[in-house]
N, C-alpha and C positions, 0 to 999 in steps of 0.2 A: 456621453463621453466622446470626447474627440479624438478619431484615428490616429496613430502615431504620424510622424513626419519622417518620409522617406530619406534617408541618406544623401547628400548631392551626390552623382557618379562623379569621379577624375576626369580631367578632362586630357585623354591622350596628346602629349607631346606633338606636334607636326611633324613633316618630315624633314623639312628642311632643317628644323632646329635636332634632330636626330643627325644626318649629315653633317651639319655642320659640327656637333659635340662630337661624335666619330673620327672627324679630321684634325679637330685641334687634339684630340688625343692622343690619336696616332703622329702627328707632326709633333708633338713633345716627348713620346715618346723616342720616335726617332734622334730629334737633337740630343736628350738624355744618352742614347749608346755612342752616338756619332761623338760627343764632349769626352765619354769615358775611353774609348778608344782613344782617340788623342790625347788627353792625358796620360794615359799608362804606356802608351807605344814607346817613347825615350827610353822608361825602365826597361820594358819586353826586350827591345833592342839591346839594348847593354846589358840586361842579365845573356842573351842570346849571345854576344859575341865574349862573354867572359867564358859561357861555356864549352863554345869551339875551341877559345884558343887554350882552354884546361884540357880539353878531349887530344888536340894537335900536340899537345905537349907530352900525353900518357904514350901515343901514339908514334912519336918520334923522339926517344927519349933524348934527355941530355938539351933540347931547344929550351931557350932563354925568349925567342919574341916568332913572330910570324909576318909572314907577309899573301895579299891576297894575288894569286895572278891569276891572269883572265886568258883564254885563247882566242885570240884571234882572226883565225884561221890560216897561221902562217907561224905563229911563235906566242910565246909564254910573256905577256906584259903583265905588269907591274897597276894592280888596278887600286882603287879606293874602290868599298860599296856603293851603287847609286843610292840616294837618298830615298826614290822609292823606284821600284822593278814596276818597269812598263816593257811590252811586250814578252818575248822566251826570256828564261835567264839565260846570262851568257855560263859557257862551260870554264869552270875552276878549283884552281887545286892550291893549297895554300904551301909555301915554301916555309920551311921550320928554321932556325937559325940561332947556333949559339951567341956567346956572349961579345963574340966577336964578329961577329956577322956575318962566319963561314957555314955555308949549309951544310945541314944534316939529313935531309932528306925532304920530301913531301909530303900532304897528308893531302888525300885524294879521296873526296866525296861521291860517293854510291850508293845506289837503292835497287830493288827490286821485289817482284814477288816472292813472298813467303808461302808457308800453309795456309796461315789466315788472312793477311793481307801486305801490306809494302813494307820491307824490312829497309830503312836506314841503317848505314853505316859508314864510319870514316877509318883507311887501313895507314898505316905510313910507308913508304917504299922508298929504297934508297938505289940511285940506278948504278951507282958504281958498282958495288958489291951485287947488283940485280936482286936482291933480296928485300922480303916485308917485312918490316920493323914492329909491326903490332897493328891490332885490329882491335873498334869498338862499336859496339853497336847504340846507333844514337837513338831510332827511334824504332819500336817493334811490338805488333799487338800479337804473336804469337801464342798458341795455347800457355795458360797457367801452368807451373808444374813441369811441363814437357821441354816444347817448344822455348818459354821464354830461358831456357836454359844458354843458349848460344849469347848471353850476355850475364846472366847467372854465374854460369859453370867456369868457374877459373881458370879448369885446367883447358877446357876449349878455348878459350878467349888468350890464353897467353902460347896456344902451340902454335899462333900464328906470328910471336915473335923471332925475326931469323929465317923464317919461312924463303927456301930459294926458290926462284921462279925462270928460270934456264929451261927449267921441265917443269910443262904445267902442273900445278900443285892438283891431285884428288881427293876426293874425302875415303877414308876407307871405315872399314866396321872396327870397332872399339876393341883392340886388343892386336890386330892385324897391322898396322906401321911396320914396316920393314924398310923403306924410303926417307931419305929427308923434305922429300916435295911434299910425302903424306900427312895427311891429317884426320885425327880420330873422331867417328863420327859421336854424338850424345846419344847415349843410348837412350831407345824411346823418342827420341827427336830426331832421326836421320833424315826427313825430309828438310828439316827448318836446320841442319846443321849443310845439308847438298845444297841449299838456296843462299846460305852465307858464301860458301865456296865459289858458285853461280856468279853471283852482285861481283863477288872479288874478280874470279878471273874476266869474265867480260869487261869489266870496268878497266881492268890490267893491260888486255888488249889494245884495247883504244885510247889509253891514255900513254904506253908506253914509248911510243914513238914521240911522242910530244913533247917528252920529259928530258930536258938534256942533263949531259954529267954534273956532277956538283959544279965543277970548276967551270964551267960554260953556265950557270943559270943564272937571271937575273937578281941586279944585289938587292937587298933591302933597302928598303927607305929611311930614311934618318927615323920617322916615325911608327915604321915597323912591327911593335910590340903594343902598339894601339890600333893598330888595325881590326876592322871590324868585320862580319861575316859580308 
């Protein structure tokens, strides 16, 4: 009887033909994210600038369109988005405008550190009256439960309508307001309610100078209420 017959072995792949399946892979891969990003960026964009100017509108009640303005180291111009951000962004703060295209205020985007990490927010502020017109919080990974309360909590989020700033606004403890600058802290969130105060007044400082009266700032554009972030 005759011994079986051993199996052929496989014959391993080269390397080059390894290298080279590896690279057309990953090069398809690539083009594959690179086609979907482009694709979808028009939508991302335009849901992105519906939701600012829904936010500028909570934020500065009574505005009908908006406008983007840019500083440029001397005065508040009148800008369009660039198509795409190369180098820093420039600093900006969107003008709010009724239906007439008398301003109502500004809506002045800010950020900084949280308890957990970087709290977005956009407030509205009006320079005649020197007073904050409302405050929202755009983007904030603060603790569940706690922390994300300072966008949660209604009644924090709306004490900052009216809010005057003649005297710097504080946050005080929950029940203690005795001030109109003050503001009640979340209970259980006092640091993530100090770090909204924080974002606002720093951001108030150095924007306030910059910010002329209603009746001095620049008009709207005829196309204004399509303006984009």
């Amino acid at each position: 009887m005759s011994d079986p017959v051993a199996p052929e072995a496989e014959k391993e792949p080269s390397s080059p033909v390894l290298v080279g399946t590896l690279t057309f892979a990953g090069l398809m891969s690539g083009l594959l994210i690179v086609g979907a990003w482009q694709l979808t960026l028009p939508a991302i964009t335009a849901h992105k600038a519906e939701s600012l100017k829904a936010t500028v509108f909570e934020v500065v009640p009574g505005a009908a369109s908006i406008q983007r303005l840019a500083w440029d180291g001397g005065a508040l111009v009148a800008k369009e988005a660039p198509a795409t951000q190369q180098g820093p962004a420039e600093p900006v703060v969107y003008g709010a405008y009724d239906q007439g295209g008398k301003l109502l205020g500004y809506a002045v985007p800010a950020e900084g550190p949280g308890f957990q990490d970087t709290i977005s927010l956009l407030y509205g502020y009006d320079p005649d009256s020197k007073t904050i017109l409302g405050m929202r919080v755009l983007d904030s990974r603060e603790t569940p439960g706690l922390g994300d309360k300072i966008f949660k909590d209604l009644a924090f989020v709306g004490a900052w309508a009216g809010l005057p700033t003649e005297t710097v606004p504080v946050i005080v403890g929950k029940g203690k307001k005795t001030e109109a600058h003050q503001v009640e802290a979340i209970s259980g969130a006092t640091i993530s309610s100090k770090a909204v105060m924080r974002i606002i007044t720093t951001s108030h400082a150095e924007w306030t100078p910059r910010l002329p009266l209603r009746a001095d700032a620049p008009a709207p554009a005829p196309s204004a209420a399509a303006e984009t972030p």
